[in-house]
C-alpha distance (Angstrom), angle and dihedral (degrees) to the residues before:
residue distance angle dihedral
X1 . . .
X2 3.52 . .
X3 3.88 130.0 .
X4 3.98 99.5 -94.1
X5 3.53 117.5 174.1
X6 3.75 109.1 -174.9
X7 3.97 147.0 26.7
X8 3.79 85.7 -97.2
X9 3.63 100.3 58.1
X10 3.83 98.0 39.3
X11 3.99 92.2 55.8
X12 3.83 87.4 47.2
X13 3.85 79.6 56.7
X14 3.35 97.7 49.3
X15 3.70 94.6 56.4
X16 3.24 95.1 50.7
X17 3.81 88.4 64.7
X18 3.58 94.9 51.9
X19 3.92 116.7 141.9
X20 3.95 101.8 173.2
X21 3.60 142.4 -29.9
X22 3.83 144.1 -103.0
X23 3.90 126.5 -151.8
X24 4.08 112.2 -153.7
X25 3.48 121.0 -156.4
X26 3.73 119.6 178.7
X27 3.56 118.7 -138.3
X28 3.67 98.7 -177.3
X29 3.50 137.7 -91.1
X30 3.59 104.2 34.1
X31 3.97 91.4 -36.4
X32 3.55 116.5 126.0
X33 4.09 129.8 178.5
X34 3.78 112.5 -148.5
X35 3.95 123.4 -179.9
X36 3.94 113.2 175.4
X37 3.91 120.6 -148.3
X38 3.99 128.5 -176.1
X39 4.25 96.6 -128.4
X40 3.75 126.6 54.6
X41 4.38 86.2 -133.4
X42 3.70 86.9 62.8
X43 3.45 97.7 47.9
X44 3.90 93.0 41.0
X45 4.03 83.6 43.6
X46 3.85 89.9 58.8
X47 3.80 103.7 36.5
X48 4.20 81.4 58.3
X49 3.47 95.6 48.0
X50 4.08 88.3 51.5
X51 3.62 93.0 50.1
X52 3.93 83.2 45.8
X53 3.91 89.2 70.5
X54 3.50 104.2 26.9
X55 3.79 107.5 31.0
X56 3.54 97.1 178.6
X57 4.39 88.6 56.7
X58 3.39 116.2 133.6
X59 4.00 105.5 -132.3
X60 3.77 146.6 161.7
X61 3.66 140.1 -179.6
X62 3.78 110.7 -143.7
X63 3.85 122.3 -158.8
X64 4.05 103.1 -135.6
X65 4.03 99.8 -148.0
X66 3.71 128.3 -155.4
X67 4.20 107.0 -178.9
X68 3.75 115.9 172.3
X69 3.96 89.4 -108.7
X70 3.71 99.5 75.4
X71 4.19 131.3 30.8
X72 4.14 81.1 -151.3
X73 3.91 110.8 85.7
X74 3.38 118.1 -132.5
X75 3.81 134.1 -137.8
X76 3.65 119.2 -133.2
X77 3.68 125.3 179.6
X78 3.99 113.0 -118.6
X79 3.88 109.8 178.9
């Protein structure tokens, strides 16, 4: 791993370890929808079509990150 010294640089790391992506919609309650896709414009692509029909929708596209410093992938939030 590289010398990173801040928040900044570390997320910047993370992304650039990106393998695919997760969109998160809550349902309520402890219910969650998740739908993976390979590229970022898909996932971005979807998450605007679900806030298209339900504009009050809680949802998220996660960035599921695989950097050579850890065999455990790691979630980062995207947008």
């Amino acid at each position: 791993m590289e010398n990173i010294n801040n928040t900044n640089e570390y997320d910047s790391y993370l992304v650039d370890h990106v393998k695919s992506y997760m969109v998160t919609e809550f349902l309520g309650r402890g219910q969650y929808q998740k739908t993976p896709f390979k590229s970022l414009e898909d996932a971005s692509s979807y998450k605007s079509k679900r806030l298209a029909d339900k504009p009050l929708a809680r949802v998220i596209v996660y960035g599921l990150s695989k950097p050579p410093h850890t065999i455990i992938p790691i979630s980062i939030a995207i947008n």
